[in-house]
C-alpha positions, 0 to 999 in steps of 0.5 A, a space after each residue: 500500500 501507500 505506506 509500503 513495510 511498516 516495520 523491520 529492515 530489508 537487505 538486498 545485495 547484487 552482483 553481476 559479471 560479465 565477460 567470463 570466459 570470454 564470452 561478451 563484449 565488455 568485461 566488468 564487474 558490478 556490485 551493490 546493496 540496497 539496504 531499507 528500514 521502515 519504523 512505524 510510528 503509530 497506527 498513521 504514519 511510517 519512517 522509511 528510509 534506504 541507503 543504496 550503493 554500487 560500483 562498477 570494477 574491473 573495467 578500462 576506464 571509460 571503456 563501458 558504453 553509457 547504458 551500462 554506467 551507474 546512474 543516480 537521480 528521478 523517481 525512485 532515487 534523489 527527487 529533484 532530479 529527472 532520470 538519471 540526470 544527478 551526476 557528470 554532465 557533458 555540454 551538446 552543441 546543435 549544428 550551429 555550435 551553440 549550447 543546447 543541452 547538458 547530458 549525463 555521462 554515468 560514471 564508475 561509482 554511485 549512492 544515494 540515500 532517502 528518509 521519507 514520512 509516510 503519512 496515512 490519511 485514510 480515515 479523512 478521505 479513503 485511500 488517501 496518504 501523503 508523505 514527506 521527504 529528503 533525497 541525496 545522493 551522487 555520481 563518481 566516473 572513477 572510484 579515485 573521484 569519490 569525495 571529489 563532488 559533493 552529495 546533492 539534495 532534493 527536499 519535497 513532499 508527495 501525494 498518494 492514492 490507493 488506486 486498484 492498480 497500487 499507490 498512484 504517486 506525485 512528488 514535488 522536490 526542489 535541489 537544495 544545492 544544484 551545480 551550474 550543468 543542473 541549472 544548464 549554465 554553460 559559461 556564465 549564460 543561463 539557458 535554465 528558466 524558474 522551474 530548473 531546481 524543480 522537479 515533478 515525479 508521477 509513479 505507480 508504487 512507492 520510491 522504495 
């Protein structure tokens, strides 16, 4: 339902390997946790919060094509964000060399962290609950580079609807501490416009 586990901690370890015995295109290796605790905190309300990591090993760096890099940032991750947009950024150019958008590059290293209140209003309108939350989180190319970039933060809140299909979720984040590629400043010029520290997130299911 809208407020998910309601007490008890939930561990989930992965590991993928490619290129064994010779047999795909690029060898790596990948590793990680999601780790989740959800404390109730009476018959209404739930304290969830994840701590999620992953990292990619045993690769040439750079080697790896973009969809197979680890990526950070949109609905189920640091809100604020749009997906996979939290992280190194490289400026595009159209056919008149001038700026045109900021895309993300992935990188060797992630995590991000999520605390969330999820507040059950069923007994005021049914089906009805709400929620509160702060997401942080990062992207590193190399493991030398963690450290190097700061965690960034979305802060926002959410309503849910107990639909027949599961919650239906909308979350409204706002990045507390946006870099310029965020805020699509590209050599002191800002293409950005009032809603680029915003974001808006529709899902079915909650963030974690």
């Amino acid at each position: 339902n809208y407020r998910r586990g309601n007490q008890g901690w939930s561990f989930q370890p992965f590991y993928i390997l490619s290129g064994l015995f010779g047999g795909a295109t690029y060898k790596f290796q990948k590793t990680g946790l999601d780790m989740r605790k959800f404390t109730s905190m009476g018959d209404y309300v739930v304290f969830a919060k994840r701590v999620y990591l992953s990292g990619i090993y045993y690769a040439e760096n750079d080697s790896l094509p973009s969809d197979i890099r680890t990526y950070n940032g949109g609905t189920n991750s640091v809100r604020g964000w749009n997906r996979n947009e939290l992280g190194p950024k490289r400026p595009t150019f159209d056919e008149n060399d001038e700026f045109l958008r900021y895309v993300p590059v992935g990188g060797r290293a992630t995590i991000n962290f999520n605390a969330e209140f999820r507040f059950d209003l069923n007994d005021l309108i049914k089906g009805l609950g709400i929620s509160t939350f702060l997401d942080g989180g990062q992207v590193w190319r190399n493991f030398n580079d963690i450290g190097t970039s700061p965690i960034q933060y979305g802060l926002g809140g959410g309503i849910r609807y107990q639909s027949p299909i599961g919650p239906v979720r909308v979350d409204v984040a706002y990045k507390l501490n946006p870099t310029d590629e965020d805020l699509r400043i590209y050599q002191g010029q800002n293409y950005g416009n009032k809603w680029s520290r915003w974001g808006l997130h529709f899902s079915i299911g909650q963030a974690f």
